[in-house]
C-alpha positions as CSV (number, residue, x, y, z in Angstrom):
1,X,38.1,-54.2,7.2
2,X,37.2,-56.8,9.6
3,X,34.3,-59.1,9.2
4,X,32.5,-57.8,12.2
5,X,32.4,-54.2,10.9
6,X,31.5,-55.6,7.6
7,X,28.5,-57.4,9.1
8,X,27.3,-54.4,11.5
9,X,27.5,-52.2,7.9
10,X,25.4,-54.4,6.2
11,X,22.5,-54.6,9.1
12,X,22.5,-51.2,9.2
13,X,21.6,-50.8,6.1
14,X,19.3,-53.2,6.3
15,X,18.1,-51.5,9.3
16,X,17.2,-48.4,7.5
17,X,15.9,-50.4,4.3
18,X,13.8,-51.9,6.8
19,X,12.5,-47.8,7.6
20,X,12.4,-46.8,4.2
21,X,10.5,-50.0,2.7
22,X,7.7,-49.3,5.5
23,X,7.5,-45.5,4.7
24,X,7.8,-46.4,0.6
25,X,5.0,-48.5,0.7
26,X,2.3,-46.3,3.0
27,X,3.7,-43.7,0.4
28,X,2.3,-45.6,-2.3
29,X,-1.0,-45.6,-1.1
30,X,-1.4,-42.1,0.3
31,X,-0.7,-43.0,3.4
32,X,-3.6,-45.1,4.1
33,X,-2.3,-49.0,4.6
34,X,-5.7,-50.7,4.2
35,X,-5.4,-50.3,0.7
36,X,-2.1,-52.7,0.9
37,X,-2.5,-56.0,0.8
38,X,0.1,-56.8,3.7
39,X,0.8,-54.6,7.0
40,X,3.3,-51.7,6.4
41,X,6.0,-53.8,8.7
42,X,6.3,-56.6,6.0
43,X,7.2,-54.2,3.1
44,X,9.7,-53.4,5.8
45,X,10.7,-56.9,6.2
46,X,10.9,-57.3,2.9
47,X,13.8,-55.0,2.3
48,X,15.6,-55.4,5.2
49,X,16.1,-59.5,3.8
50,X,16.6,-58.4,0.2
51,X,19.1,-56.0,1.8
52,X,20.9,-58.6,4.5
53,X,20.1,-62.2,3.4
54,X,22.2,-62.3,0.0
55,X,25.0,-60.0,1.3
56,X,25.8,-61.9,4.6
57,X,25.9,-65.2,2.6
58,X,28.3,-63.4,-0.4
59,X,30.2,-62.7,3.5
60,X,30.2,-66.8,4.5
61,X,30.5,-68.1,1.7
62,X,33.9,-65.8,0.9
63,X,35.0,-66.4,4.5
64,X,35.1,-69.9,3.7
65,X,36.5,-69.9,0.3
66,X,39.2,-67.4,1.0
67,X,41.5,-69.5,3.3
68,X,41.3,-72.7,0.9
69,X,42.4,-70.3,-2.3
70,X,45.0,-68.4,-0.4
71,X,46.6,-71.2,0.8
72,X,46.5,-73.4,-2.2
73,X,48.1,-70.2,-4.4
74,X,50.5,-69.3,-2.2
75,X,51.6,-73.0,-1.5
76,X,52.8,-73.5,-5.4
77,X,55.3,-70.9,-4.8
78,X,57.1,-72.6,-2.4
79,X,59.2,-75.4,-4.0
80,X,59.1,-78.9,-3.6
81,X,62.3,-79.3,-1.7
82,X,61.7,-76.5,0.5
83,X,58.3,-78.2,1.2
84,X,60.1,-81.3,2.0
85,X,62.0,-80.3,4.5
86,X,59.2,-79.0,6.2
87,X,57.4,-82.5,5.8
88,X,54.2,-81.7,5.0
89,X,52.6,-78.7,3.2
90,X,50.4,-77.7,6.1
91,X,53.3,-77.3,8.4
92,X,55.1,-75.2,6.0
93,X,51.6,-73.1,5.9
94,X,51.6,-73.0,9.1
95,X,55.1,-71.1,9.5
96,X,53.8,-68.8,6.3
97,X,50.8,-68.0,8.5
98,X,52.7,-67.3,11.8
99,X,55.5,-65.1,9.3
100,X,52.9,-62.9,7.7
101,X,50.8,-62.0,10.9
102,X,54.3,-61.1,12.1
103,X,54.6,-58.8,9.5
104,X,51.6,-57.3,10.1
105,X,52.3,-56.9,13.6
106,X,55.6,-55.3,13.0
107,X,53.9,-52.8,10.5
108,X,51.6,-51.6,12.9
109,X,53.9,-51.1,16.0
110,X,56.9,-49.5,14.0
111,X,54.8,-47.4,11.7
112,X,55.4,-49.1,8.2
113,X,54.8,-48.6,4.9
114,X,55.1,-51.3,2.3
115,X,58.3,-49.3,1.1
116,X,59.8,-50.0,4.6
117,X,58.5,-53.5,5.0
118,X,60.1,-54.1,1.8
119,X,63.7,-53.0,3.1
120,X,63.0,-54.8,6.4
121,X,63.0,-58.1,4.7
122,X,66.4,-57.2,2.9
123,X,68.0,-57.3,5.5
124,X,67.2,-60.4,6.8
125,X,68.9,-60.1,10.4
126,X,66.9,-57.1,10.6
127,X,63.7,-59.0,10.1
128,X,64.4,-61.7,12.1
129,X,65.2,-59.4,15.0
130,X,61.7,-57.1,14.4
131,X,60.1,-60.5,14.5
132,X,61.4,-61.7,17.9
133,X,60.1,-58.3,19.1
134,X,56.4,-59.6,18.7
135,X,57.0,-62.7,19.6
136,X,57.7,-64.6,16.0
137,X,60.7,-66.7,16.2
138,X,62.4,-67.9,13.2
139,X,64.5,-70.8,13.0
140,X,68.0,-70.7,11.0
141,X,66.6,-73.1,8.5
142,X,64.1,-71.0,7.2
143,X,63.9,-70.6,3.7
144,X,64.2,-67.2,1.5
145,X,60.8,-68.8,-0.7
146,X,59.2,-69.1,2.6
147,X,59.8,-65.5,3.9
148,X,58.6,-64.7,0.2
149,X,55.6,-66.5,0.4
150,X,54.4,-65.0,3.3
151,X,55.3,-61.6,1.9
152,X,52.5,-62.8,-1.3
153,X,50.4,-64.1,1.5
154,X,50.0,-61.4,3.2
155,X,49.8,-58.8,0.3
156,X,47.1,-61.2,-1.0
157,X,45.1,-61.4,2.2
158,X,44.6,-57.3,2.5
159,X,43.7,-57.5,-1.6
160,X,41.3,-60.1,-1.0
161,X,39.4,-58.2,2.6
162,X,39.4,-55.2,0.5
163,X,37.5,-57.5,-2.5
164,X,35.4,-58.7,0.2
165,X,34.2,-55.9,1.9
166,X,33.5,-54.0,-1.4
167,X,31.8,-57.2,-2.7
168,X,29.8,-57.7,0.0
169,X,28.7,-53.8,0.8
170,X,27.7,-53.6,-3.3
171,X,25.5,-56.7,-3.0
172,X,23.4,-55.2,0.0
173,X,23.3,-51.9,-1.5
174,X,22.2,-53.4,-4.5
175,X,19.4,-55.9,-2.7
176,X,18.5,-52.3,-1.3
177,X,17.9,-50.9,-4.2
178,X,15.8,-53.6,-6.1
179,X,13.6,-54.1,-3.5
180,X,12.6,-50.7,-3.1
181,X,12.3,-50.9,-6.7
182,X,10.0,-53.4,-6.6
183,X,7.7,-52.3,-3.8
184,X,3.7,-52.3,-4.6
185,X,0.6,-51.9,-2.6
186,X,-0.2,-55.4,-4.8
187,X,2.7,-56.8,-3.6
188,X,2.8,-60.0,-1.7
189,X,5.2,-59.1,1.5
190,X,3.7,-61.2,4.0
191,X,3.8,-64.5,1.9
192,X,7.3,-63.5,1.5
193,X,8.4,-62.7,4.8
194,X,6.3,-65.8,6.1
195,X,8.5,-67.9,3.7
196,X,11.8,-66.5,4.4
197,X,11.1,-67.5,8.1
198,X,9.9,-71.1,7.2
199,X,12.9,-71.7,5.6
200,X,15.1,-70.5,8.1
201,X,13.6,-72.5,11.1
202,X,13.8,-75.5,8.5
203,X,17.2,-74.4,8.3
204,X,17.8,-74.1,12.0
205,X,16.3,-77.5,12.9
206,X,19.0,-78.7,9.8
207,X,22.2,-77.8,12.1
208,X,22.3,-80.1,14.3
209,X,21.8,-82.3,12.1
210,X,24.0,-81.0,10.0
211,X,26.9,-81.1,12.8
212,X,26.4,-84.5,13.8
213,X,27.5,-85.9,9.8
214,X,30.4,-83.8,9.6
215,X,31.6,-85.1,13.5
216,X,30.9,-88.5,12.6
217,X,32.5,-87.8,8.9
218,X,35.9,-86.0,10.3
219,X,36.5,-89.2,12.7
220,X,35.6,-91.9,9.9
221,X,37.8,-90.1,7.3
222,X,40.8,-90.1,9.9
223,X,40.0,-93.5,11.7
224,X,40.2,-94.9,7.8
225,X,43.6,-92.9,7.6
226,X,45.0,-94.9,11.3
227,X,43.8,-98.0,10.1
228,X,45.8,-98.1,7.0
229,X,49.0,-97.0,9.3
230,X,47.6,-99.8,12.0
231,X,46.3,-103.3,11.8
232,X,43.2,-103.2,13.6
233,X,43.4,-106.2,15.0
234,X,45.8,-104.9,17.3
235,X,43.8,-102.0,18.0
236,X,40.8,-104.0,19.1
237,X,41.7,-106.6,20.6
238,X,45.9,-105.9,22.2
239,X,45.3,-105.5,26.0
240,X,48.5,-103.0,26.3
241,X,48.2,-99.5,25.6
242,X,51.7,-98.2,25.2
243,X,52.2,-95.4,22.5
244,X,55.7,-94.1,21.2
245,X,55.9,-91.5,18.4
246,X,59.1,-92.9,17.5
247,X,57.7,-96.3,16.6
248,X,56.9,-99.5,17.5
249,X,53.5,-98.4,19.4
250,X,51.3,-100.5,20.8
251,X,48.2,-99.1,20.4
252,X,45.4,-101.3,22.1
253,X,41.9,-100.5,22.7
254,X,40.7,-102.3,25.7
255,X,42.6,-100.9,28.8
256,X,41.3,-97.2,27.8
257,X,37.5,-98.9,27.7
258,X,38.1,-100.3,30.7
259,X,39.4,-97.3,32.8
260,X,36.5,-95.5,31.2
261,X,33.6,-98.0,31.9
262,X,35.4,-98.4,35.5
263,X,34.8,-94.8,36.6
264,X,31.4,-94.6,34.7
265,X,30.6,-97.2,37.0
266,X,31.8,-96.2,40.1
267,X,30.2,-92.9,39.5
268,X,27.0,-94.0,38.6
269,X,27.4,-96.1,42.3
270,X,27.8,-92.3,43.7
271,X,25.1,-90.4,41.4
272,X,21.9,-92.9,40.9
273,X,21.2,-93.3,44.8
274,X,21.9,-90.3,46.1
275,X,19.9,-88.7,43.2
276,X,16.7,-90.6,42.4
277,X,16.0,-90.2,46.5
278,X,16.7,-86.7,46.6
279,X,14.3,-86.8,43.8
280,X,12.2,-88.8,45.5
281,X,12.3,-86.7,48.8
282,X,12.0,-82.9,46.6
283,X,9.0,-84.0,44.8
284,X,6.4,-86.6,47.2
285,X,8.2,-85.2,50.8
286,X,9.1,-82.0,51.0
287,X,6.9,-78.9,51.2
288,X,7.2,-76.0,49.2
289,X,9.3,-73.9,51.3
290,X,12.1,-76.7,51.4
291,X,11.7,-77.9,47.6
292,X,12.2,-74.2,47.0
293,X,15.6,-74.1,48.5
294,X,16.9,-77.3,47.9
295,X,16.1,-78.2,44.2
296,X,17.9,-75.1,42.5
297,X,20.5,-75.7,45.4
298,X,21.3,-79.1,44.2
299,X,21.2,-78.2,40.6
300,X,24.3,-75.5,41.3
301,X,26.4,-78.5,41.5
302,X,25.6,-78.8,37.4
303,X,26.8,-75.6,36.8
304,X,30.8,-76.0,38.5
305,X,33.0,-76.1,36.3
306,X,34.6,-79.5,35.9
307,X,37.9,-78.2,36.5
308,X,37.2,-77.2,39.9
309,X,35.8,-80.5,40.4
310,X,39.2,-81.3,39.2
311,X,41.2,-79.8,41.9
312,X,38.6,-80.9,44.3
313,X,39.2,-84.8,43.7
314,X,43.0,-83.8,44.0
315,X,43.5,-81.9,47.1
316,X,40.7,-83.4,48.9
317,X,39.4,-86.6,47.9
318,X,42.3,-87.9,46.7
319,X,44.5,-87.7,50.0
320,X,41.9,-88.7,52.0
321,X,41.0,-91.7,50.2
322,X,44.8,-92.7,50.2
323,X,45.5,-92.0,54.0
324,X,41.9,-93.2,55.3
325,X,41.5,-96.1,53.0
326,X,44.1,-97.1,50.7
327,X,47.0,-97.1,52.7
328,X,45.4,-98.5,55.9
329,X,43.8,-101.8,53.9
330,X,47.1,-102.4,51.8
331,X,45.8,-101.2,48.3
332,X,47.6,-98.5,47.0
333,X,49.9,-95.4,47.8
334,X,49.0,-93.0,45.4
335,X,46.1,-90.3,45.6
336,X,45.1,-90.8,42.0
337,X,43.1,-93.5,41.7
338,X,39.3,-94.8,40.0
339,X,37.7,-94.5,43.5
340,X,39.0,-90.6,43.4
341,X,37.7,-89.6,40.3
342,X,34.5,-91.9,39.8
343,X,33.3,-90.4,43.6
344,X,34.0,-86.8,42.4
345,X,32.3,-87.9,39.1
346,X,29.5,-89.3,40.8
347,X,29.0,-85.8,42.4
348,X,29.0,-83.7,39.6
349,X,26.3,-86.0,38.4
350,X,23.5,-86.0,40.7
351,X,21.9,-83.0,39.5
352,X,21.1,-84.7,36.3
353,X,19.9,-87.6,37.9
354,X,17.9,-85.9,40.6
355,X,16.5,-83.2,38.5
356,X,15.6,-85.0,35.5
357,X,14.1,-87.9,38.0
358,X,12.2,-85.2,39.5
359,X,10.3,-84.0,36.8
360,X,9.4,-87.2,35.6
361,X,8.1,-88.3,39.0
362,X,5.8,-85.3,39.0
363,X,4.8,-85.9,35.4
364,X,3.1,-88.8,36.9
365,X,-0.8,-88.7,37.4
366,X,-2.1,-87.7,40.5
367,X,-4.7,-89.9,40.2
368,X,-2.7,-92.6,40.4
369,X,-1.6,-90.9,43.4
370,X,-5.0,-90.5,44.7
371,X,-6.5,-93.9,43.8
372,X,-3.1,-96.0,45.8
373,X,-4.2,-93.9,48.8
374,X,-8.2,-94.7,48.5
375,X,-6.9,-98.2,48.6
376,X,-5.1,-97.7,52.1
377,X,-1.4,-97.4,51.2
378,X,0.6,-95.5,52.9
379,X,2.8,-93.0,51.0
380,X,6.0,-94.8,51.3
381,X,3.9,-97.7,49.6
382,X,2.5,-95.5,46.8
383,X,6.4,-94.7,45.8
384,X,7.1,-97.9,46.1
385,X,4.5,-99.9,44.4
386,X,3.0,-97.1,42.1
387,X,5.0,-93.9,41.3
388,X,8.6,-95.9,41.2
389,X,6.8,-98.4,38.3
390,X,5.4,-95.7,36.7
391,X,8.0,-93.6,36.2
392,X,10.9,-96.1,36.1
393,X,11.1,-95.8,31.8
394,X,11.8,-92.5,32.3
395,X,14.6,-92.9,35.1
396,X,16.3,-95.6,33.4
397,X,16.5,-92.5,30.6
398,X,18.0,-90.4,33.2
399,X,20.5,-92.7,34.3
400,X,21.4,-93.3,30.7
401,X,21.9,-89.7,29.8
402,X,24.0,-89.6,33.3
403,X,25.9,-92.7,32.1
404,X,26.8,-90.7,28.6
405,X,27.8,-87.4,30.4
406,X,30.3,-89.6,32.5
407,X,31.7,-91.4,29.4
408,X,32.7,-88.5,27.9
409,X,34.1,-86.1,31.3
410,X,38.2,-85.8,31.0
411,X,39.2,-83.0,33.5
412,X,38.0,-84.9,36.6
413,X,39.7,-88.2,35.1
414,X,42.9,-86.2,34.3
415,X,43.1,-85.0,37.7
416,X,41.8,-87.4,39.9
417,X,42.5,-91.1,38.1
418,X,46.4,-90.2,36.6
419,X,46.7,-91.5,33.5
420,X,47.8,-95.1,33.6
421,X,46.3,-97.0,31.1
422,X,45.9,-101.2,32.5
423,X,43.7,-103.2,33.7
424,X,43.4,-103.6,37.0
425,X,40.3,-104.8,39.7
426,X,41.7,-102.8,42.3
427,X,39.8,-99.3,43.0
428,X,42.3,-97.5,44.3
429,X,44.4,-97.7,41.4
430,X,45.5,-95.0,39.0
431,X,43.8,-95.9,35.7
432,X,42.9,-93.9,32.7
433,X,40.1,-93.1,30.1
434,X,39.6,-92.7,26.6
435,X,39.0,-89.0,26.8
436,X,42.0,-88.3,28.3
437,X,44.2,-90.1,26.3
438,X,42.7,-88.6,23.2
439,X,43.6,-85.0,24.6
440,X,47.2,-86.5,25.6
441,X,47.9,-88.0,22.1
442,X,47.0,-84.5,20.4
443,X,48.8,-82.3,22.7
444,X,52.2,-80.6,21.6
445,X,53.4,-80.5,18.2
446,X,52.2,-83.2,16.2
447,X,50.8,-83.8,12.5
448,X,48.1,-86.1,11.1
449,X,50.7,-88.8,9.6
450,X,51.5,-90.8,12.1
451,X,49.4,-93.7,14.1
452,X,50.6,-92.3,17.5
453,X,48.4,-89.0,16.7
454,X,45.7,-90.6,14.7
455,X,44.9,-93.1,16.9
456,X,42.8,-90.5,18.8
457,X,40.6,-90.1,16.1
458,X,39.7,-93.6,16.2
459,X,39.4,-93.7,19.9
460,X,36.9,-90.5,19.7
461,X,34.7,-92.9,17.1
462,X,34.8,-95.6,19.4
463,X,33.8,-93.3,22.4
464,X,31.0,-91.6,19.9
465,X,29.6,-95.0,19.2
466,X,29.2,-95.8,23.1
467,X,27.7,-92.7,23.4
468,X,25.3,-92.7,21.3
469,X,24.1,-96.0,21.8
470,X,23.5,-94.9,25.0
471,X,21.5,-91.9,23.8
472,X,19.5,-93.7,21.5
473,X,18.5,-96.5,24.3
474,X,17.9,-92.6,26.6
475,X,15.7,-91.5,23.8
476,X,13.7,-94.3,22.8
477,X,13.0,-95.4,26.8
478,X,11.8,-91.5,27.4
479,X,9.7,-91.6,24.0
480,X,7.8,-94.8,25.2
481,X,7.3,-93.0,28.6
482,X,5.9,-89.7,26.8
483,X,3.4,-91.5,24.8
484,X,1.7,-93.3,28.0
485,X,1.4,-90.6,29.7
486,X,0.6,-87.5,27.3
């Protein structure tokens, strides 16, 4: 039984808990509910969390648990040389995995029983032909405890769903039951309900802040693991970037920031002008029929996918930059290049620029508005000399939060840059980031043991940091803004 049916099970009958705590409780009184000392609807409420709330966290917190025990259990039946040739226990997990979801499949489409499954992997020819069927290949060096350990694991995964769902199915029946028990006209429901919810928007507001610990805890843990592999002397301060999984890497930091920061740059060249007037124009020019029109049409560029961006900067921009400008001034030959990406960039980006610009021009008074006009200025001169200053905390926020969105964009880089990692002036170069070399450096088949693959965890802490020290400077301009003018 799947966790999805289990889940729809147990809000149903927390559903109807929900109809028979409301009809229990008016029962209780004669059917008269001023004599209760909540509405009929929390009695309702009542049950319905009694029924769902412990259940569907018995559900989590075995969904969570499962995976960890399985693995470790069916890990010490594989011996140590067996492991070893493998290289790592997760990799020989990994094929274990991949073997019993084979199994599985080859039950279901040949009609199975354990009985047959059991003669299938006697005949190990046989097996590994059924497995090629559904698209599990097994290499020649597979061992016999391997194949047995993914029989175990999966026998021990069915036992353990069916534990589960019974578990899980007697703990909301039984939260069903005690709470219709325990139902009173006296009874508090409200104060209850009113609780429950307090505690879940506290726990709501907790996620995020929950999320941000365990990212910034996943890259230190692994950063700490490169940097034993990998002086980090090199990594901060080497000037050639020049990975090779089989050894003698030089892993250096600087020309990825620099390919990064480059096309930040050049983007924000693109995006902060042509946005902050378009915001200007949307929000002290135009009239309403245009603003209208042209404000949601601008913002559809935020909603393209990056990838089409992507093939834009390569098909389009790219060639033209090379044949118009490149070629013709002696700079370069290639279509990928800084310019390429950081104008396609730049782009994508206006519609943060000019839409969060936007709003905070209009958040300014109109009496400041009003009083630059009694004086004589002309609008132009009320921009200039009294909306721009006003609201220029809050842009600088904009262009910050623009700034961090760049930082961290790798399709348009991947497509439209290359992925040469130097450092070079010259803008029609082909140059890199440190987004795309983290993707490049986890791509294929790699584990967690060697410098060339961990190396990206330490170039996404190093990207975080920049990041958020840009959001923090975002956050804290915007904060000063808000308290002047609320």
């Amino acid at each position: 039984m799947s966790i999805g049916l289990i889940t729809l099970i147990v809000l149903g009958l927390a559903v109807l808990g929900f109809i028979l705590g409301r009809q229990r409780a008016l029962s209780a009184v004669g059917g008269d509910p001023r004599t209760l000392h909540s509405l009929p609807g929390y009695y309702g409420w009542s049950v319905f969390l009694f029924t769902a709330v412990p259940a569907l966290l018995l559900l989590v917190t075995w969904a969570f648990v499962q995976p960890t025990a399985l693995n470790s259990h069916v890990a010490g039946m594989i011996p140590a040389a067996d492991v070893a040739s493998y290289g790592s226990t997760q990799l020989v997990m990994a094929d274990v995995r991949r073997i019993a979801d084979g199994l599985d499949a080859v039950a279901r489409n040949a009609g199975l029983d354990e009985t047959g499954l059991a003669a299938l992997r006697a005949d190990l020819t046989d097996m590994r032909g059924r497995l090629a069927e559904v698209g599990v290949a097994l290499g020649s060096n597979v061992a016999p405890s391997v194949l047995e350990a993914a029989k175990e694991y999966r026998s021990l995964s069915g036992t353990l769903r069916l534990g589960m769902a019974l578990a899980v199915l007697l703990a909301a029946l039984a939260g069903l039951g005690f709470a219709l028990w325990r139902i009173d006209p006296r009874q508090r429901a409200r104060n209850l309900v009113e609780q429950f919810a307090l505690v879940l928007l506290a726990g709501c507001s907790l996620i995020a802040v929950a999320t941000t610990f365990g990212i910034v805890a996943s890259l230190v843990v692994e950063s700490v693991h490169f940097f034993k592999l990998y002086d980090f002397r090199d990594f901060f301060f080497s000037l050639t970037w020049s990975p090779r999984f089989g050894g003698g890497s030089e892993l250096g930091l600087w020309p990825l920031v620099w390919g990064t920061l480059y096309v930040s740059f050049i983007a924000l060249l693109v995006s902060v002008p042509v946005g902050l007037m378009a915001a200007i124009y949307l929000s002290e020019y135009a009239g309403k029929k245009v603003r209208a029109f042209a404000k949601p049409a601008i913002e559809i560029l935020a909603g393209i996918p990056t990838i089409v961006y992507g093939l834009f900067a390569l098909i389009t921009v790219g060639p033209f930059l090379r044949d118009w400008f490149a070629q013709p001034m002696g700079l370069g030959s290639s279509s990928s290049s800084v310019m390429t990406a950081g104008l396609v960039m730049g782009i994508m980006l206006i519609p943060f620029v000019s839409s969060l610009s936007d709003d905070i021009i209009n958040a300014v008074p109109q009496s400041m508005r009003d009083g630059s006009f009694g004086l004589g200025a002309t609008r132009s001169e009320t921009v200039k000399q009294v909306i721009l200053p006003a609201a220029l905390p809050g842009i600088v926020g904009a262009i910050l939060l623009a700034a961090s969105r760049a930082i961290g964009e790798t399709m348009i880089v991947v497509m439209g840059a290359g992925a040469a990692a130097k450092l070079d002036v010259n803008p029609f170069e082909a140059m890199t980031t440190v987004t795309v070399k983290i993707v490049s450096q986890l791509t294929g088949d790699t584990e967690f043991a060697s410098p060339e693959t961990l190396v990206a965890f330490a170039l996404g802490l190093t990207l975080f940091c920049f990041t958020l020290a840009l959001n923090v400077v975002a956050l804290v301009i915007v904060r000063k803004y808000r308290e002047q003018y609320e």
